[in-house]
One Martini backbone bead per residue (centre of mass of N, CA, C, O) as a GRO file, in nm:
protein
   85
    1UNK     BB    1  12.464  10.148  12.117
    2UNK     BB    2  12.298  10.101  12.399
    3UNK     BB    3  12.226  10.389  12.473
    4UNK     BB    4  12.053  10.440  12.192
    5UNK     BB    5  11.860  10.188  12.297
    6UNK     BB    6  11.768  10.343  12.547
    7UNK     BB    7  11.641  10.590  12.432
    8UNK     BB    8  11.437  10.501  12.260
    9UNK     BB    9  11.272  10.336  12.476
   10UNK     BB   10  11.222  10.558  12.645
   11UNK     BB   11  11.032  10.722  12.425
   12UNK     BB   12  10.862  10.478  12.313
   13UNK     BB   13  10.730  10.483  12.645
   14UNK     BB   14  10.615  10.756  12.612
   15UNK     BB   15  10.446  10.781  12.381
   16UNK     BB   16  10.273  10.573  12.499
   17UNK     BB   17  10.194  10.702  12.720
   18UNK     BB   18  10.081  10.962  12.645
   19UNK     BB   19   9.893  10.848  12.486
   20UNK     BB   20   9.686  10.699  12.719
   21UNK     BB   21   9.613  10.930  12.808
   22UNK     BB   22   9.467  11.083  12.566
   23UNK     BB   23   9.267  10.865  12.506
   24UNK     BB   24   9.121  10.923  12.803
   25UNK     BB   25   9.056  11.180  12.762
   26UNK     BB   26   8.876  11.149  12.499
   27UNK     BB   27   8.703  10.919  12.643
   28UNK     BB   28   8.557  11.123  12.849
   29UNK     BB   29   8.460  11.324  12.698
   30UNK     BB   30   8.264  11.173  12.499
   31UNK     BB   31   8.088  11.057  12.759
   32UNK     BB   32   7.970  11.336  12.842
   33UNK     BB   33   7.858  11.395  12.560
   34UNK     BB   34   7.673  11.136  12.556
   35UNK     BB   35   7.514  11.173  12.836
   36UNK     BB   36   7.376  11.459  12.881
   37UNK     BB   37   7.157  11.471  12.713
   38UNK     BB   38   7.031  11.200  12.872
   39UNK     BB   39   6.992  11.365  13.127
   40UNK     BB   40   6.862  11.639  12.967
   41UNK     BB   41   6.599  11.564  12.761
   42UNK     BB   42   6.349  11.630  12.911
   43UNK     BB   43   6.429  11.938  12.928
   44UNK     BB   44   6.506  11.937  12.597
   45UNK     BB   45   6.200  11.848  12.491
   46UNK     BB   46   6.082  12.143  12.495
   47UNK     BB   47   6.249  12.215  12.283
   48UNK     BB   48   6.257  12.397  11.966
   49UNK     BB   49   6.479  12.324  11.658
   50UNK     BB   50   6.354  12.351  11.329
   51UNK     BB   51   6.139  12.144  11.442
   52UNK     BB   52   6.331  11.980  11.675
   53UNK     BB   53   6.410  11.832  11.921
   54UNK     BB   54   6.720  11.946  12.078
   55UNK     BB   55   6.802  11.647  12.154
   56UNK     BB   56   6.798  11.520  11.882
   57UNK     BB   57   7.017  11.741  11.752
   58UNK     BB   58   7.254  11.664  11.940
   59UNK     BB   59   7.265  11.373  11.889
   60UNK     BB   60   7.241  11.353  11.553
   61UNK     BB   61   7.481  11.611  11.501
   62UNK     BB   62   7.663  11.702  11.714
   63UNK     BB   63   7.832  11.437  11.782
   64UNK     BB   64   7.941  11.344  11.542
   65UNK     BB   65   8.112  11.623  11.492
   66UNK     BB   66   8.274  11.590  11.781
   67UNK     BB   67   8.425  11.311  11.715
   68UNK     BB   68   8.565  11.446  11.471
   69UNK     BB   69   8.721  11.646  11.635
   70UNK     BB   70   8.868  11.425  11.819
   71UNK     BB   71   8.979  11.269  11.591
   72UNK     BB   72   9.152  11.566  11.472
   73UNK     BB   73   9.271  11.629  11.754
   74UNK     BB   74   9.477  11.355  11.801
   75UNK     BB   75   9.618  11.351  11.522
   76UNK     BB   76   9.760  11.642  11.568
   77UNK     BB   77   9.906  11.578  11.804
   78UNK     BB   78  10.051  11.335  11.738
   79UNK     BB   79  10.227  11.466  11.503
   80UNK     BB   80  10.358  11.709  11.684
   81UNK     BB   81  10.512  11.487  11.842
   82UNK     BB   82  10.666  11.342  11.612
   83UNK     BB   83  10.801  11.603  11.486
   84UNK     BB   84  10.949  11.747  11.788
   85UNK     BB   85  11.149  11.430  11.800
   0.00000   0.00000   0.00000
C-alpha cells in the first residue's frame, strides 16, 4: 500500500516538474514574439501590408493568434502526457 503511494507521490511530482518546465519555456517563447515586433517597429515601420504598417499587423493580428496557438499547444501537450501516464 506505501509502496503505491509513493509511486503515485513520484509520478505526480515529475508531472509538476513537467508542467512548470513548460509553462516557463512556452513563456519565454511568447515574451520573444511579443518584444520582436517593439524592438523592429521602426524598422517595421517603413513596410505597409494592406495599407498598415506591418509593425501594427504584427502586433494587432499576429500576436494574438501566436497566444492561441500556444495555449492550444500547451493543452495538447499536457493531455498527451496524461493519457500515456
Amino acid at each position: 500500500m506505501a509502496n503505491n503511494q509513493n509511486t503515485r507521490i513520484k509520478t505526480s511530482h515529475s508531472n509538476w516538474r513537467f508542467s512548470c518546465r513548460w509553462v516557463v519555456f512556452l513563456s519565454i517563447i511568447a515574451l520573444v514574439f511579443t518584444l520582436l515586433p517593439l524592438i523592429f517597429a521602426k524598422n517595421l515601420a517603413t513596410h505597409e501590408l494592406f495599407g498598415w504598417p506591418t509593425a501594427f499587423l504584427i502586433v494587432a493580428f499576429g500576436l494574438p493568434l501566436l497566444y492561441l496557438l500556444i495555449i492550444a499547444f500547451y493543452a495538447w501537450v499536457m493531455d498527451f502526457r496524461e493519457r500515456t501516464k
